[in-house]
C-alpha positions as CSV (number, residue, x, y, z in Angstrom):
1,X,-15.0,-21.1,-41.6
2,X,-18.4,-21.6,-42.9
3,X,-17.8,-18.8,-46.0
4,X,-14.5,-20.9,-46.6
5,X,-16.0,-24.7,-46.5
6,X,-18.7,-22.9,-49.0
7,X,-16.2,-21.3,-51.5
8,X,-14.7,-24.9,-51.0
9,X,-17.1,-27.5,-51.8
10,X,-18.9,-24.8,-54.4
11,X,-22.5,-24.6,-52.2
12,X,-24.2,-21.3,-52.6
13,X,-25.6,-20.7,-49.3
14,X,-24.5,-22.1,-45.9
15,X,-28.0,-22.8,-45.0
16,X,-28.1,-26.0,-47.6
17,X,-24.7,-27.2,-45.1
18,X,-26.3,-31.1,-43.9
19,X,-26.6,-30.2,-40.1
20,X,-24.2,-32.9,-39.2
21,X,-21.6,-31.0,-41.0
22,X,-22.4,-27.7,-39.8
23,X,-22.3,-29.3,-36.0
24,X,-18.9,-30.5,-36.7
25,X,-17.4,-26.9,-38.4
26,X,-18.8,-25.5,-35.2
27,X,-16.9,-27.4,-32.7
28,X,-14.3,-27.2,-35.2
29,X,-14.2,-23.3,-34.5
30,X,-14.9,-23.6,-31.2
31,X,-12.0,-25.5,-31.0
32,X,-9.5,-23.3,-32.5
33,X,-10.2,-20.4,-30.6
34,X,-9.6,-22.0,-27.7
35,X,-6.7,-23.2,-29.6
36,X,-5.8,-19.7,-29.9
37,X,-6.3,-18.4,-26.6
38,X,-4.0,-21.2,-25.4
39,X,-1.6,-19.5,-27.4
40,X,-2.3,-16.0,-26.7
41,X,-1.2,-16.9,-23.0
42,X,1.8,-18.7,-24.0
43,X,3.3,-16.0,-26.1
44,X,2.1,-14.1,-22.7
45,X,3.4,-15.9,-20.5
46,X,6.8,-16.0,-22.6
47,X,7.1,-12.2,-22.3
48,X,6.5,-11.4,-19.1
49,X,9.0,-14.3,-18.1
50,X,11.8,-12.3,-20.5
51,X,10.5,-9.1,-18.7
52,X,10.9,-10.9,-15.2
53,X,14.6,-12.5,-16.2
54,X,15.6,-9.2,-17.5
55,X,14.6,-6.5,-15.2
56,X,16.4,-5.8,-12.2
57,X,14.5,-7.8,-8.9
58,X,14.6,-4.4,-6.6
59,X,11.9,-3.4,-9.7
60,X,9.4,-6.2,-9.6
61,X,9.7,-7.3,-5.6
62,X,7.0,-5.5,-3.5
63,X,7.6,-2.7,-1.7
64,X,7.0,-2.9,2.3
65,X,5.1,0.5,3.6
66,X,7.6,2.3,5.9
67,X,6.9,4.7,9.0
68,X,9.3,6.1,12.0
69,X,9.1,4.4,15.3
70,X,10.0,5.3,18.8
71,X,11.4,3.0,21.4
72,X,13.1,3.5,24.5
73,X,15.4,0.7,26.2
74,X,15.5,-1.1,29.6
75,X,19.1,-0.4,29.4
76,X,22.1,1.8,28.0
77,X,24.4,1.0,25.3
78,X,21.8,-0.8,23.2
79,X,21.7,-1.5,19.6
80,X,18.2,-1.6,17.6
81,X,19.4,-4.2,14.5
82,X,17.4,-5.0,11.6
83,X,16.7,-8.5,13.2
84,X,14.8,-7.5,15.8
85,X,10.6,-6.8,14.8
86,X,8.2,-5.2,16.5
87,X,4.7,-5.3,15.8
88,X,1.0,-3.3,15.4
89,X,-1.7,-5.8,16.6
90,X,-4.6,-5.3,14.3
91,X,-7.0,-7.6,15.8
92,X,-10.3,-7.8,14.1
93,X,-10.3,-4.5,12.6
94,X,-9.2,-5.4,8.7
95,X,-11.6,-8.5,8.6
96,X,-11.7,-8.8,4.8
97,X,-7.9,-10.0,5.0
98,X,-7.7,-11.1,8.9
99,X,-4.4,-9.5,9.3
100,X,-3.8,-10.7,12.8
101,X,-0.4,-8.2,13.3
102,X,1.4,-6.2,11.5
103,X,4.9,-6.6,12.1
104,X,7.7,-4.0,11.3
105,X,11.6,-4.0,11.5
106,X,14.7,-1.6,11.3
107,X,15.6,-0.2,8.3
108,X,19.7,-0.1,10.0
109,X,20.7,-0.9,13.6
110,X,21.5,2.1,15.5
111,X,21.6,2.8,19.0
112,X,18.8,3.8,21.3
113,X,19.5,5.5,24.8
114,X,17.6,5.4,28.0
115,X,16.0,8.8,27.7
116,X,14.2,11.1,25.5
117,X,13.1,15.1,24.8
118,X,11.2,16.1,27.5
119,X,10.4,19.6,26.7
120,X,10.5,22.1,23.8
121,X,11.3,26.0,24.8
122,X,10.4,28.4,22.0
123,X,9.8,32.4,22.4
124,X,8.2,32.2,26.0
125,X,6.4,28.7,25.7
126,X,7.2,25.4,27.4
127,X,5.7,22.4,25.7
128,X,6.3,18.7,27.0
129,X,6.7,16.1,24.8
130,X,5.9,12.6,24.9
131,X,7.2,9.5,23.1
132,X,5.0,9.8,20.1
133,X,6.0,13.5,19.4
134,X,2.8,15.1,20.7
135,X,3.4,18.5,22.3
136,X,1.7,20.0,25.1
137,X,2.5,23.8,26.2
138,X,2.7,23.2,30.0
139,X,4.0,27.2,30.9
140,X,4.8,30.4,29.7
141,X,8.2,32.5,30.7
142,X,8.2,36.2,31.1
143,X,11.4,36.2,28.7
144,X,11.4,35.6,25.3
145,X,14.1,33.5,22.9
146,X,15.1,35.0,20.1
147,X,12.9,34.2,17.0
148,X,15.3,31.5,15.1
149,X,15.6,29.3,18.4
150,X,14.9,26.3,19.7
151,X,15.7,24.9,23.3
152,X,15.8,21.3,23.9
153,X,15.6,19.8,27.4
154,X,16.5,16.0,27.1
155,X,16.1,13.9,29.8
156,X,19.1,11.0,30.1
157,X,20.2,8.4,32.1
158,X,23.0,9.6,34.5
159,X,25.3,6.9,32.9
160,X,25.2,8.5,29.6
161,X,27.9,11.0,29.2
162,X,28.7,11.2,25.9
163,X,26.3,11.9,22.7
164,X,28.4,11.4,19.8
165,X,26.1,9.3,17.6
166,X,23.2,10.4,18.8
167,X,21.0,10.9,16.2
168,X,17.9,13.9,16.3
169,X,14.8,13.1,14.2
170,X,13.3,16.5,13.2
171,X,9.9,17.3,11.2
172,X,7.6,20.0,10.4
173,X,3.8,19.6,10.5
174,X,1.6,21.8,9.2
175,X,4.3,23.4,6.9
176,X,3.3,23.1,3.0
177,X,6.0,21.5,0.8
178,X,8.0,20.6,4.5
179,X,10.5,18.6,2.7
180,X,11.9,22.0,0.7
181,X,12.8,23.2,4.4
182,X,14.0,20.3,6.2
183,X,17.0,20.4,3.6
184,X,18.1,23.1,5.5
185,X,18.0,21.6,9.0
186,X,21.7,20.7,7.9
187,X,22.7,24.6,7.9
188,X,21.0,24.9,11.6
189,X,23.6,25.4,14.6
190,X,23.5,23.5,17.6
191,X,25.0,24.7,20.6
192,X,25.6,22.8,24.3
193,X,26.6,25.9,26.6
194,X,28.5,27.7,24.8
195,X,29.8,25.4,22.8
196,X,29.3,24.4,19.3
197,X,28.7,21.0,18.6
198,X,29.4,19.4,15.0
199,X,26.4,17.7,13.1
200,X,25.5,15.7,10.1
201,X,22.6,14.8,7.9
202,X,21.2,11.1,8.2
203,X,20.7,8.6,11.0
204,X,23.2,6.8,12.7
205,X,23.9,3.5,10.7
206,X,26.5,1.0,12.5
207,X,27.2,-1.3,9.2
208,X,27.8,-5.0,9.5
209,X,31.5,-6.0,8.5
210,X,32.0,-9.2,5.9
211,X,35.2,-11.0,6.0
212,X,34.7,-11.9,2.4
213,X,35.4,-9.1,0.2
214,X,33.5,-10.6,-2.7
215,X,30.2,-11.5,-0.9
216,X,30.7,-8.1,0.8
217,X,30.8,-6.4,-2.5
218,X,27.6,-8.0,-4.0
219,X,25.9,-7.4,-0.6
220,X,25.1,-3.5,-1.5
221,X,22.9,-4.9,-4.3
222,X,20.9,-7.6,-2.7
223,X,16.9,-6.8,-2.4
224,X,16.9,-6.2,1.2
225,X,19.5,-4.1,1.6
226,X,18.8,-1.3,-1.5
227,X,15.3,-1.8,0.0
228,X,16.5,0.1,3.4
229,X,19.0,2.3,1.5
230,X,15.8,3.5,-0.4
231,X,13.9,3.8,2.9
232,X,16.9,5.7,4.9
233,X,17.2,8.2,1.9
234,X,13.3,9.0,1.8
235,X,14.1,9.8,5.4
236,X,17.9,11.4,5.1
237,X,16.9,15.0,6.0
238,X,14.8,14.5,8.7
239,X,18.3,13.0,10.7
240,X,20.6,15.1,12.3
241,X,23.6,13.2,14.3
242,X,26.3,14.5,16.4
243,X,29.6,14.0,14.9
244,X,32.0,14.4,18.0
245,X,32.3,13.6,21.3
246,X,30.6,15.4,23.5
247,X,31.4,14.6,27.3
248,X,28.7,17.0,29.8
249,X,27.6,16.9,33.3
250,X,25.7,20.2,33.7
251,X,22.0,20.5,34.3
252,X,19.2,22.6,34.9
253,X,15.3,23.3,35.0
254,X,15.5,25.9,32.7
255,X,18.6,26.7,30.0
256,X,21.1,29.0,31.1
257,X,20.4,32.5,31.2
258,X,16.8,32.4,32.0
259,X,15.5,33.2,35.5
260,X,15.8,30.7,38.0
261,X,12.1,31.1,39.5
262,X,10.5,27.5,37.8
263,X,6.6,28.0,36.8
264,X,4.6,26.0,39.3
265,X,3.3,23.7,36.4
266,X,6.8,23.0,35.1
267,X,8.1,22.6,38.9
268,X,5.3,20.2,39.3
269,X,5.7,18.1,36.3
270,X,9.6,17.7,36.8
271,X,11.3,15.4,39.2
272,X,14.7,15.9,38.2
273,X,17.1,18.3,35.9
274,X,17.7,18.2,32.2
275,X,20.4,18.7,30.1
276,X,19.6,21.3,27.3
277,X,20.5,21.9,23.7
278,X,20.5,25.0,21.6
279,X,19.4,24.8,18.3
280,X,19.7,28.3,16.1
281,X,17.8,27.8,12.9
282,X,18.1,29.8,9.6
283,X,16.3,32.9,8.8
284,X,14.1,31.3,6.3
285,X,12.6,29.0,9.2
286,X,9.3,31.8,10.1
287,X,8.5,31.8,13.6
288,X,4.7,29.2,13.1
289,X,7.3,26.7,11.7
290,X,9.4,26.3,14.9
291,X,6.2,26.6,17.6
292,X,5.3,23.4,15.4
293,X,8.8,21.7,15.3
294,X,8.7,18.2,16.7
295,X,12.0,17.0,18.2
296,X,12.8,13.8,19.4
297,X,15.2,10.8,19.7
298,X,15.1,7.5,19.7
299,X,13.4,7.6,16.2
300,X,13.7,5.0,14.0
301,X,12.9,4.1,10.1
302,X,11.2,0.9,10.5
303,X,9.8,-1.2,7.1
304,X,6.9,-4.0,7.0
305,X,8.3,-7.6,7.1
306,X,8.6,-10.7,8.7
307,X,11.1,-12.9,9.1
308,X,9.8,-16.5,8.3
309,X,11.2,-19.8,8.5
310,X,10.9,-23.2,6.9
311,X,13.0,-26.7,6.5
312,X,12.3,-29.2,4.0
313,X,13.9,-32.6,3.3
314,X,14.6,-33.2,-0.5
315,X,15.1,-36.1,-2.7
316,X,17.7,-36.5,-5.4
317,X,15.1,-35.8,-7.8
318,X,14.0,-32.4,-7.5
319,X,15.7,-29.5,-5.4
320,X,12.5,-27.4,-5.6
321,X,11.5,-26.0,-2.4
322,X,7.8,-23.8,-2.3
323,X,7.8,-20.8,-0.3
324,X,4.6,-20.6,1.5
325,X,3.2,-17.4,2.3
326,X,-0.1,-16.7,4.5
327,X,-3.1,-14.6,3.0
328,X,-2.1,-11.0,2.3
329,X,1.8,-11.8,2.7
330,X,4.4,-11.5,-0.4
331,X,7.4,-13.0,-0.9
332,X,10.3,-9.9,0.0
333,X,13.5,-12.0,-0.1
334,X,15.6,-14.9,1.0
335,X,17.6,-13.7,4.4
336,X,19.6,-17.1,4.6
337,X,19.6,-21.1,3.0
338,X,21.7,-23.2,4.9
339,X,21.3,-27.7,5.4
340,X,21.7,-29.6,8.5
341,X,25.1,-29.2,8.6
342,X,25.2,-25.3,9.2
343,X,26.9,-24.8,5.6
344,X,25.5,-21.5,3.6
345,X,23.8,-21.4,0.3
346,X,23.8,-18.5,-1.7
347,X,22.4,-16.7,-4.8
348,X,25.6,-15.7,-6.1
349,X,28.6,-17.9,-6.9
350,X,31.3,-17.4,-4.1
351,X,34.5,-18.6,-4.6
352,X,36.1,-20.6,-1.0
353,X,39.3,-17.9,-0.6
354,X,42.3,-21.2,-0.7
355,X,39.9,-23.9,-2.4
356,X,39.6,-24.8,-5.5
357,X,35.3,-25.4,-5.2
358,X,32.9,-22.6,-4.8
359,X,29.8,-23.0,-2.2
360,X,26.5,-24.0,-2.5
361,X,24.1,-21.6,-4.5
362,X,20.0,-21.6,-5.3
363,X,17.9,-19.3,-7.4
364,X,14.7,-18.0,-6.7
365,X,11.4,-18.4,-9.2
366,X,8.5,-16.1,-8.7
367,X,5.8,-19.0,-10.3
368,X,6.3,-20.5,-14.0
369,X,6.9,-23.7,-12.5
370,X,3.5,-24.5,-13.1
371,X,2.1,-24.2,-16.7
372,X,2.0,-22.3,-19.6
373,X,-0.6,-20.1,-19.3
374,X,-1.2,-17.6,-16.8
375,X,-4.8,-18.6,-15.3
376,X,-4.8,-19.3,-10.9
377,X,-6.4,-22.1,-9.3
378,X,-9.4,-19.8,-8.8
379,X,-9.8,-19.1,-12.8
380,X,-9.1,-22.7,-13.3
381,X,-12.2,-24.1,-11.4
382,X,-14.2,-21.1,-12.9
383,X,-13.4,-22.7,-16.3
384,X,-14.1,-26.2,-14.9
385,X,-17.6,-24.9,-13.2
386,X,-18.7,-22.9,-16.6
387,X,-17.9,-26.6,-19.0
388,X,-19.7,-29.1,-16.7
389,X,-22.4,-26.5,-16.1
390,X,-22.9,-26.2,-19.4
391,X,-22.7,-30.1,-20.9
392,X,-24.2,-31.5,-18.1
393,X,-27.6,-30.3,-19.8
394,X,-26.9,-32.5,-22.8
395,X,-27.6,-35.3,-20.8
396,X,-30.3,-34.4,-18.6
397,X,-33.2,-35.5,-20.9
398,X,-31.9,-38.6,-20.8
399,X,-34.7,-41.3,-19.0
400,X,-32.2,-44.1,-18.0
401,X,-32.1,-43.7,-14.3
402,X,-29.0,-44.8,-13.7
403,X,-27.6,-42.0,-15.7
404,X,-29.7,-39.4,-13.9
405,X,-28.8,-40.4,-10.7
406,X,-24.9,-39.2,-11.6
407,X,-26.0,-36.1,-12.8
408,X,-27.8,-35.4,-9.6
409,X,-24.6,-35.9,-8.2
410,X,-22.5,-33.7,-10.2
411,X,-25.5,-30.9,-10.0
412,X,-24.8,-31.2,-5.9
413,X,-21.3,-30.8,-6.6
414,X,-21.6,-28.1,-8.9
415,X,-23.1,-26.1,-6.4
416,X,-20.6,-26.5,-3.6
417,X,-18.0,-25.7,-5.9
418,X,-19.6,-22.8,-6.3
419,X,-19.6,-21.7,-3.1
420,X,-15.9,-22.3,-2.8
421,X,-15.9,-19.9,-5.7
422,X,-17.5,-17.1,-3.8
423,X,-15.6,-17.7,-0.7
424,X,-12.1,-17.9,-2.9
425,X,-9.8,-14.6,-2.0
426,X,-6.7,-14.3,-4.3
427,X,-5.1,-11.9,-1.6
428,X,-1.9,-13.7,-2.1
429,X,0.7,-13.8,-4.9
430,X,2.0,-15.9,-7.3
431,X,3.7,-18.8,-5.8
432,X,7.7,-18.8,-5.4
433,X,10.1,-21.4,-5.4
434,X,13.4,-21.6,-4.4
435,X,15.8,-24.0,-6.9
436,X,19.0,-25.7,-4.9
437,X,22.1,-26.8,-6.7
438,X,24.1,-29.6,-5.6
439,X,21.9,-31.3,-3.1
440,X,22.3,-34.5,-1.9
441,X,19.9,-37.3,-1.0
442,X,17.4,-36.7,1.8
443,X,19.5,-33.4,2.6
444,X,17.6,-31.2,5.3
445,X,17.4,-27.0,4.1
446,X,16.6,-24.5,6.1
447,X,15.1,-21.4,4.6
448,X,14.7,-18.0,6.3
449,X,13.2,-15.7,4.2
450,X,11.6,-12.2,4.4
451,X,7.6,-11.8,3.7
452,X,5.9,-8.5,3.8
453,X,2.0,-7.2,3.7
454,X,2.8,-4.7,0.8
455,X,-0.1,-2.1,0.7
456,X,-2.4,-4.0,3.2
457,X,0.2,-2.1,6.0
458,X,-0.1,1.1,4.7
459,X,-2.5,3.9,6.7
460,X,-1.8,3.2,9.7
461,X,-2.4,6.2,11.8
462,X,0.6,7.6,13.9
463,X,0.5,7.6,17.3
464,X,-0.6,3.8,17.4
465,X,1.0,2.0,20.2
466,X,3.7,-0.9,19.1
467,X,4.4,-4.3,20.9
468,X,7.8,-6.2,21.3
469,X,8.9,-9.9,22.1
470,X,10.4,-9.4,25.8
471,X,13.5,-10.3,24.2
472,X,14.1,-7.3,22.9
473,X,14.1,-5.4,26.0
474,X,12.5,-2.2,25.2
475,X,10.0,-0.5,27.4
476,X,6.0,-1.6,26.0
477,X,4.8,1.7,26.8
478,X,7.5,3.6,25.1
479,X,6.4,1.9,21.5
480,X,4.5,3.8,19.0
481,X,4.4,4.5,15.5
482,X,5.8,8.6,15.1
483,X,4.4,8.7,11.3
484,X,1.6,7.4,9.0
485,X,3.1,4.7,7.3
486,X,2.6,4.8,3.5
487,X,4.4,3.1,0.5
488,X,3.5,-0.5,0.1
489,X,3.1,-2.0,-2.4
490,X,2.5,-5.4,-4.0
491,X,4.9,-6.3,-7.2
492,X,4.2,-4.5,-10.7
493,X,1.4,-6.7,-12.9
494,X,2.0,-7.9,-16.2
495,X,1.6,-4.8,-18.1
496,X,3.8,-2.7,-15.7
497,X,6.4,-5.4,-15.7
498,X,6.4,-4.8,-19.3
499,X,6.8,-0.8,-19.1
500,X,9.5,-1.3,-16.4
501,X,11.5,-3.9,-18.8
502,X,11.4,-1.3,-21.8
503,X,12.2,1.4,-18.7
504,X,15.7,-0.4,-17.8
505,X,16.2,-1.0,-21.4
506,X,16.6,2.5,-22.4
507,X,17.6,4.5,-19.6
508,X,19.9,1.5,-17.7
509,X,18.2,3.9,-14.5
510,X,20.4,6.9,-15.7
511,X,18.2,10.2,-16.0
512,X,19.7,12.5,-18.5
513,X,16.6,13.4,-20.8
514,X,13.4,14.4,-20.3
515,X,12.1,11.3,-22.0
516,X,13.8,9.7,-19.0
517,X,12.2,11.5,-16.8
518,X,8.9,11.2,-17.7
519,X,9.2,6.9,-18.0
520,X,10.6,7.8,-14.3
521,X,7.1,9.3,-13.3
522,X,5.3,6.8,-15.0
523,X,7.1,3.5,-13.7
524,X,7.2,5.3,-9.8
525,X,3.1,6.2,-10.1
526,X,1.8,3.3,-12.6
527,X,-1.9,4.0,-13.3
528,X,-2.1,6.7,-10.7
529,X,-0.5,9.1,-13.3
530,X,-2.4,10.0,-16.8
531,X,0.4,12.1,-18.1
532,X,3.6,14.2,-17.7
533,X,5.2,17.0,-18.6
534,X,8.6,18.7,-18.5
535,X,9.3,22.4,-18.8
536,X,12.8,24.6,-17.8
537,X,12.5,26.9,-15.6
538,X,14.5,29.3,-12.6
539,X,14.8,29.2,-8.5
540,X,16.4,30.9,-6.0
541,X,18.8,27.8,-4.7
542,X,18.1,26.7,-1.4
543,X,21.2,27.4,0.0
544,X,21.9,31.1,1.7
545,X,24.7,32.1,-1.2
546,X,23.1,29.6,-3.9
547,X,21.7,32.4,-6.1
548,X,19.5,31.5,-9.3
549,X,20.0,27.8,-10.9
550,X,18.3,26.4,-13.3
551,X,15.7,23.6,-12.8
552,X,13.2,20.7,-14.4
553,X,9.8,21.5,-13.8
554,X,8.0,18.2,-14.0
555,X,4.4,18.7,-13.9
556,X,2.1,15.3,-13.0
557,X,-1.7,15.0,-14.2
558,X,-2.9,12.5,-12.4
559,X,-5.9,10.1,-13.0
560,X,-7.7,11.1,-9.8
561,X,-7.1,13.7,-7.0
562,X,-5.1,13.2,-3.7
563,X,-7.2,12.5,-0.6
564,X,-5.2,15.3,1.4
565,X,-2.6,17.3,0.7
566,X,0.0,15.7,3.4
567,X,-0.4,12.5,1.0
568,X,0.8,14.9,-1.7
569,X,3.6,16.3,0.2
570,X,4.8,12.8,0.6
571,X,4.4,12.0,-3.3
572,X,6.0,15.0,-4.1
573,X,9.3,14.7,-1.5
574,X,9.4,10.8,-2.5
575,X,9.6,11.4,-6.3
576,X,12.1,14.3,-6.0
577,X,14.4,12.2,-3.9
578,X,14.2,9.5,-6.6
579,X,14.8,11.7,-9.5
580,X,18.1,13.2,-7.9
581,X,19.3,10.1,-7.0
582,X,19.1,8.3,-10.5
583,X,20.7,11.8,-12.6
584,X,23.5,13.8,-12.4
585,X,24.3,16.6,-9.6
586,X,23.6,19.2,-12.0
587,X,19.8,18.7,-12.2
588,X,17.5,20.5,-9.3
589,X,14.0,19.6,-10.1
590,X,11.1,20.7,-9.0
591,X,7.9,19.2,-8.6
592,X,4.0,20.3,-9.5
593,X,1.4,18.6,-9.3
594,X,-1.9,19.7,-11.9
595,X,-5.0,20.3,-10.3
């Protein structure tokens, strides 16, 4: 400005400027770039609000960290539903964030029965098993099984005769790249007697029934519910249920065919007979994998949520209603909207099947209700600290007393605003706000919506023990967390917002090319991944009578090295179960990870 104003009014130098003038093209400047940066976050602002509208909401929600559970009921015939949370009592052990619990609930509602494993029988060894899958060799047999089985001893009420439905969780510790195997546990045969018994892949899911076909429809794609069809395919091959009925009264110590003397420590540890299931494995399964199998039931895929609840009274000006969530909590999804008079509000426009109106419906705002720019409360008093800070010194030569006294004032309250400063945590997210259509006056809503602690619930250890509400009738010291759980985490910031709007734009989530693929890898790992590559390449299928097939080799450089190579497993399964879901049948890829 001060070349230009020189060019201008035809002064040589800017040094001969009068200093009035050159105090007033100063503010001037200073004035448009703030200017400027008003607009920079506008145009901002305006682009990731196009990236929010137009990318799909299962992309930019948080993800909850998932885990397996296992929980034993007071009684039989009992159905574990998506409603009902148990929870991890942290305590005072995160006290940056002062997560008081961590609560966790169903991914589907399956049954549970009052039993469990109770011992494992491979070659000559006897391990017992407790409810968090820890086994303990407790004898040894002078026989020997053959090398590709597996004896299960389960231990069941005596009203439970029948065990179609109930589901086996399986998994393989130890085992590098486990997830390549447990694709197989589909080919194993299971065997009660001498009886075969039939067996499918995947939990037990008993799916809720809608009366409305339309709102049943549209329910496959709400948040919550691809949220658990993502979780219960991560965990799809680690199920196996029984697909018939199978009605049996026999029981024994051992399995039939062994010798009926009992070891002392097994006689002694036993208080009444189990029923047993063979399990015959394929070849490929070597003989360390099965003395480390861990069987169980009773295992469930559980997410990280809570169910809150609020009710508001609105006026007949505004049908804006906040969603408050507590520090380190994140807006999921709306479970239900309903007024005082029990009627539904819903996301969707629903037709009434015989009337000519359609329901109530509301639409949900993840912040923009606020301002243009982008800055938080905490950056706003940052900018308000840093502008009286630094014109209160303008005025603190001044000798009328009066005057002074203020600024002593505003100097004491500059300080304890900046305290509040240092003590702010932004652990929370952008505020959301729910937007109700056709309200009337002083109309009571009732909001029930689903919050979740995103990556703040992940690392928890397995074998951490698990409380419920007595309501849920569940045994307390059956509860405890199977798994690590992992995979939280908080929604995408701006710039990944972005990447995962220009994702959906070109691909529409179809994978057919390996450009695909690698804006796959980089919208799953974000910053975690530096750079991908895709190369063809051969396998011997996994399948007995597969044969060669041709594969995507999809080799990840990542920005800094996995903390153990169990995380990498995961990583690895995770991303490979994506891929195959998003492209066609044809693909098989296969996954590397650059050291």
């Amino acid at each position: 400005m001060m070349s230009f104003a020189t060019a201008f009014w035809d002064v040589q130098k800017a040094e001969n400027f009068d200093p009035i003038v050159k105090l007033l093209l100063e503010a001037l400047a200073n004035e448009m770039y703030l200017l400027g940066e008003d607009f920079n976050h506008i145009e901002s602002r305006l682009l990731d609000k196009t990236a929010r509208i137009l990318t799909p909401g299962i992309m930019l929600a948080p993800t909850p960290a998932h885990g397996i559970a296992h929980a034993t009921p007071f009684e039989n015939d009992y159905v574990f539903r998506k409603d009902t949370g148990i929870y991890y009592d942290v305590g005072h052990s995160v006290s940056d964030d002062q997560l008081g619990a961590v609560y966790f609930y169903p991914s589907c509602n399956t049954p549970l029965y009052k039993g469990d494993v109770r011992l494992l029988l491979y070659d000559d060894l006897i391990y017992k098993v407790d409810a968090a899958l820890n086994k303990t060799m407790i004898a040894r047999l002078d026989q020997h099984t053959s090398p590709e089985t597996v004896w299960v001893g389960l231990d069941l009420d005596d009203n439970i005769s029948n065990l179609r439905n109930m589901s086996f969780y399986m998994e393989l510790p130890n085992v590098v790249d486990s997830y390549k195997y447990l694709y197989l546990l589909s080919c194993s045969e299971w065997y009660i007697g001498d009886r075969k018994i039939s067996m499918r892949r995947g939990i037990y899911n008993i799916e809720g029934e809608n009366d409305n076909e339309v709102m049943s429809f549209f329910e496959n794609y709400e948040l919550t519910h691809a949220v658990d069809r993502n979780i219960l395919n991560l965990y799809k091959n680690n199920y196996l249920t029984v697909n018939e009925d199978i009605s049996f009264s026999a029981s024994s110590f051992l399995p039939s065919g062994f010798s009926e003397e009992i070891p002392e420590a097994l006689a002694m540890m036993l208080d009444k007979k189990l029923f047993w299931i063979k399990i015959v494995f394929p070849g490929v399964f070597a003989g360390k994998m099965l003395e480390d199998i861990r069987i169980g039931i009773n295992m469930i895929p559980v997410e990280n949520k809570l169910l809150r609840q609020s009710t508001f009274i609105l006026d007949d000006t505004f049908g804006v209603i906040p969603l408050k969530t507590a520090v380190s909590e994140y807006l999921l999804d709306v479970h239900s909207v309903r007024n005082g008079k029990g009627e539904p509000y819903h996301e969707l426009l629903y037709g009434k099947s015989g009337q000519g109106k359609a329901d109530n419906t509301y639409s949900i705002r993840r912040g923009g209700c606020e301002r243009f720019d982008s800055r938080s409360a905490k950056d706003q008093l940052e900018y308000l600290y840093d502008m009286l800070n630094d014109e209160i010194h303008a005025f603190s030569t001044r000798q009328n007393i009066k005057l002074r006294s203020h600024i002593q004032q505003i100097v004491q309250t500059l300080s304890k605003l900046k305290e509040v400063l240092h003590d702010m945590h932004e652990t929370g997210e952008v505020p959301c706000y729910l937007f109700i259509d056709k309200m009337k006056e002083n109309e009571r809503i009732t909001v029930d919506y689903w919050v979740t602690n995103a990556d703040m619930a992940n690392n928890l250890p397995a074998g951490v023990p698990l409380s419920a509400p007595k309501s849920a009738f569940l045994e307390a010291s059956t509860l405890f967390l199977v798994t690590s759980t992992y995979g939280g985490r908080k929604e995408p910031k701006e710039q990944e917002r972005i990447n995962l709007y220009k994702y959906e734009l070109t691909s529409r989530n179809r994978i057919l090319t390996n450009n695909d693929i690698s804006c796959f890898c980089k919208k799953e790992l974000g910053e975690l991944l530096t750079s991908v590559s895709i190369k063809n390449g051969v396998c011997i299928h996994q399948s007995s009578n597969g044969g060669l097939v041709r594969t995507k080799d999809v080799y990840l450089h990542l920005a800094s090295p996995l903390q153990n190579i169990y995380i990498e497993e995961r990583l690895k399964r995770d991303l490979q179960i994506k891929l195959e879901e998003s492209s066609p049948d044809t693909f098989n890829f296969r996954i590397f990870i650059e050291k």
